[in-house]
C-alpha positions in Angstrom: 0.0 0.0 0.0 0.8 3.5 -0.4 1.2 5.3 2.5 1.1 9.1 3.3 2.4 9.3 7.0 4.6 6.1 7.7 7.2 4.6 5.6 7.5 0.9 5.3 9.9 -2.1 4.7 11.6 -5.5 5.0 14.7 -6.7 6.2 14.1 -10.2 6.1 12.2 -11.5 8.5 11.4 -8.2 10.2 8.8 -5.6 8.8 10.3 -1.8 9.7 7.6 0.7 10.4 8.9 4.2 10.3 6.4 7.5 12.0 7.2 10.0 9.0 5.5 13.6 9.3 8.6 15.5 10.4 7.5 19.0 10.0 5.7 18.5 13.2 7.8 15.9 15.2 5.5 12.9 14.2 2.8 14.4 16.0 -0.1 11.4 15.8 -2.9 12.0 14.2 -6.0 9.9 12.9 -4.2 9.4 9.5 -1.3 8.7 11.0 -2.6 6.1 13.5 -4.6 4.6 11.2 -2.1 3.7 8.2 -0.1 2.7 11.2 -2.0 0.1 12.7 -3.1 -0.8 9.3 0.9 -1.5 8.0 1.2 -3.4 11.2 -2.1 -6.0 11.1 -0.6 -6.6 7.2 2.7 -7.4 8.5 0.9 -9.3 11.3 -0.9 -12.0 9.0 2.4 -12.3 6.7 3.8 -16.2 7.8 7.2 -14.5 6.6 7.4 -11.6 9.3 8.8 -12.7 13.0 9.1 -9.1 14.3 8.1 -5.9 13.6 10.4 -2.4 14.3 8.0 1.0 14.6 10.7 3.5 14.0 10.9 7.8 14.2 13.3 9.7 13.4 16.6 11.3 15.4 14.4 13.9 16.6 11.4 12.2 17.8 9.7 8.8 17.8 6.7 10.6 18.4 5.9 14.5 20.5 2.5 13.6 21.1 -1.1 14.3 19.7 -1.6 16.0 17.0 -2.9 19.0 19.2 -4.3 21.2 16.2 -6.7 18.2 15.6 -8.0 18.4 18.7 -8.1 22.2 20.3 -12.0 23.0 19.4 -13.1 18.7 19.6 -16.5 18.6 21.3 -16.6 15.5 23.5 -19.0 13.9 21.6 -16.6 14.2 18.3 -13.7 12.7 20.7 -16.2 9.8 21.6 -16.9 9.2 18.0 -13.5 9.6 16.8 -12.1 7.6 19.4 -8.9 8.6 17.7 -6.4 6.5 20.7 -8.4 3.4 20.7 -6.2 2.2 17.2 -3.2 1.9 19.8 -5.2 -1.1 21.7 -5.2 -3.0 18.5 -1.2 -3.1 18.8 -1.7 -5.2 21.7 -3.9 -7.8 19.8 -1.2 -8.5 17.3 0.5 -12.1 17.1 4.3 -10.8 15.9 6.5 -9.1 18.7 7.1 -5.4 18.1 9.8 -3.7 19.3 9.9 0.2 19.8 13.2 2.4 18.5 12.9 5.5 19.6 15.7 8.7 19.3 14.2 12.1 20.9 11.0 12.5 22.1 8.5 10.5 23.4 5.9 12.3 24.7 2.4 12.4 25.4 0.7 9.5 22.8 4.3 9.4 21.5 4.9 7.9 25.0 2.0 5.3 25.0 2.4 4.3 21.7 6.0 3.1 22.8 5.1 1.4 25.9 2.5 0.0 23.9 5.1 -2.0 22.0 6.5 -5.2 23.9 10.1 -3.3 24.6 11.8 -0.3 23.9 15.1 0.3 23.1 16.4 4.2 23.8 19.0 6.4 22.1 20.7 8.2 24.4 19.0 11.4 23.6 15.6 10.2 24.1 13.0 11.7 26.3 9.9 10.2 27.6 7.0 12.0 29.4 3.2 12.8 29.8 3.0 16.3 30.0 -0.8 16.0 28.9 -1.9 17.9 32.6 -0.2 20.9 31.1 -2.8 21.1 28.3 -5.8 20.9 31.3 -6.3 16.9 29.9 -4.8 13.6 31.4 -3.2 11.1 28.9 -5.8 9.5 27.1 -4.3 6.4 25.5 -3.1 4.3 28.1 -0.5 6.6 29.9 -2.0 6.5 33.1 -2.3 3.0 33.0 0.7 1.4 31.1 3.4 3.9 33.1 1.7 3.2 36.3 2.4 -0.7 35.6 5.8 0.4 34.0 7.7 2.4 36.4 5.3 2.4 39.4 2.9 4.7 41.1 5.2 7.2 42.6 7.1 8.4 39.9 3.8 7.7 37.5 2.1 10.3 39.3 5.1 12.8 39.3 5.1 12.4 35.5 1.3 12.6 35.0 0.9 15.2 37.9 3.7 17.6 37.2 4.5 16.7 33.5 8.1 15.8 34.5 10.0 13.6 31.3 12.4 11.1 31.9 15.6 10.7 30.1 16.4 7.7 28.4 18.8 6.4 31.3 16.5 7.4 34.1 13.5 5.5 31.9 15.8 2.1 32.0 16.2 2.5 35.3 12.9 3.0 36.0 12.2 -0.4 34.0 10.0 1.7 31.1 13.3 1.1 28.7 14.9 -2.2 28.2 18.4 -1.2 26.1 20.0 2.3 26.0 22.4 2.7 23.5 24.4 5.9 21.7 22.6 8.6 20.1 24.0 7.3 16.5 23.5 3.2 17.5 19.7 3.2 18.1 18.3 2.5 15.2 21.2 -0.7 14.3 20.9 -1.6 17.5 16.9 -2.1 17.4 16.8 -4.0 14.4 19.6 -6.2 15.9 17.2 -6.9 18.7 14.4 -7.7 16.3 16.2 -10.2 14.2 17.5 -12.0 17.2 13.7 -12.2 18.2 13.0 -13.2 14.4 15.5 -16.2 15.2 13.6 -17.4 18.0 10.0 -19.8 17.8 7.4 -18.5 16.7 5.2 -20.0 18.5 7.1 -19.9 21.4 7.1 -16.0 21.2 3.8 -15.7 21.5 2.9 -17.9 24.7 6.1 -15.5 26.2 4.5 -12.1 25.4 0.9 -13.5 26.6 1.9 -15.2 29.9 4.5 -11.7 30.3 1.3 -10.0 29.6 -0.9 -11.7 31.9 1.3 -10.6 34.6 0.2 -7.2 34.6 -3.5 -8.2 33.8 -4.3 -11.2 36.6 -3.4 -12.3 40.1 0.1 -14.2 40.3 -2.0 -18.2 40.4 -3.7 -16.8 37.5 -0.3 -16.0 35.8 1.2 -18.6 37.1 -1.2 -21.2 35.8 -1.5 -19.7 32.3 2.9 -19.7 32.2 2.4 -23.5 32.9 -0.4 -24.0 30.6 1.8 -22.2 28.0 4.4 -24.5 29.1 3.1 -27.7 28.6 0.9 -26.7 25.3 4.7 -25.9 23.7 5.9 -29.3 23.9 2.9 -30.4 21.1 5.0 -28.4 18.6 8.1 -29.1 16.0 9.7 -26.1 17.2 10.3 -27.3 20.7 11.4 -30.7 19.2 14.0 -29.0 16.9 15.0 -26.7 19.7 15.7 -29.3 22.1 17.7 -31.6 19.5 19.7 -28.8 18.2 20.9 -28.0 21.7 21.9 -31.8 22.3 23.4 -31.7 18.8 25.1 -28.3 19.5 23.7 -26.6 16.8 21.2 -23.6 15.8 17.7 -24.5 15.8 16.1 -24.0 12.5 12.4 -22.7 13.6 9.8 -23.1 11.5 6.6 -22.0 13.3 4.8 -25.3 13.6 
């Protein structure tokens, strides 16, 4: 597809999603969001793709909303519109994705990255909801998702004061997984993809749903879905191959099934 806001392509086994309106930092809008989740359910239902890389630019993954969009919105238009809800559909998709993100983060720049499975930082990124300073709350998970992320303490500083984090201070927090040098981020999150792309399949999956479910359920819950998961795994090839190419000393060739 042709697409007006997001660029898109392969390398190999991993679909790369890039956030491209730069003129105003990638601010989301409902074009945006929708071509995005739209490139992202097609790479979902290709057998070919194992992981997918949403991408911005050095400057910013994303600054937030797209606030000349929604200035004079009547609440009613916001309810119809129901511009954020396209981010939930992220979280329905089979294939890991994994967030890259240089510059800002802010606002649904922010929740669109922790809506991702991980996130690896440049060095130079920044990560906040500063929503409260535009007399709203975040509106597409931030209050929920950072909460869960990075606890309720420094959630509420972020939310209540509009405080960002830098990248380092984000790890630490446990919203980032990798940090890396302002000119590595975007080598070193497609090298974290294609090491996911190398892994099961199917395998993948039951890992991000039992992770999932650990934010979502009480710990027997969780803990009974991880053993389900468990057990279901050992019905398919790719825990056969893994387990004989570990006693042959070799690299499992995954295939999915």
């Amino acid at each position: 597809m042709a697409y007006e806001t997001i660029q898109v392509e392969r390398d190999g086994a991993v679909g790369v999603v890039t956030l491209d309106r730069p003129k105003v930092l990638n601010a989301l809008n409902p074009q945006l969001l929708t071509e995005l989740v739209d490139a992202l359910e097609d790479f979902d239902r290709d057998p070919e793709m194992r992981c997918i890389a949403l991408l911005g630019s050095d400057r910013a993954f994303a600054a937030g909303a797209d606030i000349g969009s929604m200035a004079d919105a009547s609440p009613i238009q916001m309810l119809r519109e129901n511009t954020f809800a396209r981010i939930e559909r992220i979280r329905e998709l089979t294939t890991p994705v994994v967030a890259g993100v240089s510059g800002f983060a802010l606002g649904g720049g922010c929740e669109l990255a922790m809506a991702c499975d991980l996130i690896v930082a440049s060095e130079a990124a920044t990560f906040g909801q500063p929503e409260i300073n535009l007399g709203i709350i975040p509106g597409a998970g931030g209050t929920q998702r950072l909460t869960r992320a990075v606890g309720k303490a420094l959630a509420m500083d972020m939310v209540l004061t509009g405080r960002s984090l830098t990248a380092t201070e984000a790890r630490d927090a446990g919203l980032v997984a990798r940090v890396t040098a302002p000119e590595a981020w975007r080598d070193e999150t497609l090298a974290v993809c294609r090491t996911i792309a190398g892994k099961s399949p199917i395998a993948l999956q039951a890992a991000r749903e039992s992770i999932n479910a650990a934010f979502e359920t009480t710990l027997r819950a969780g803990i009974e879905q991880e053993r389900r998961a468990f057990h279901v795994l050992f019905a398919s090839e790719d825990q056969k191959e893994g387990m004989r190419a570990f006693l042959d000393k070799r690299t499992p060739a995954f295939t999915g099934s």
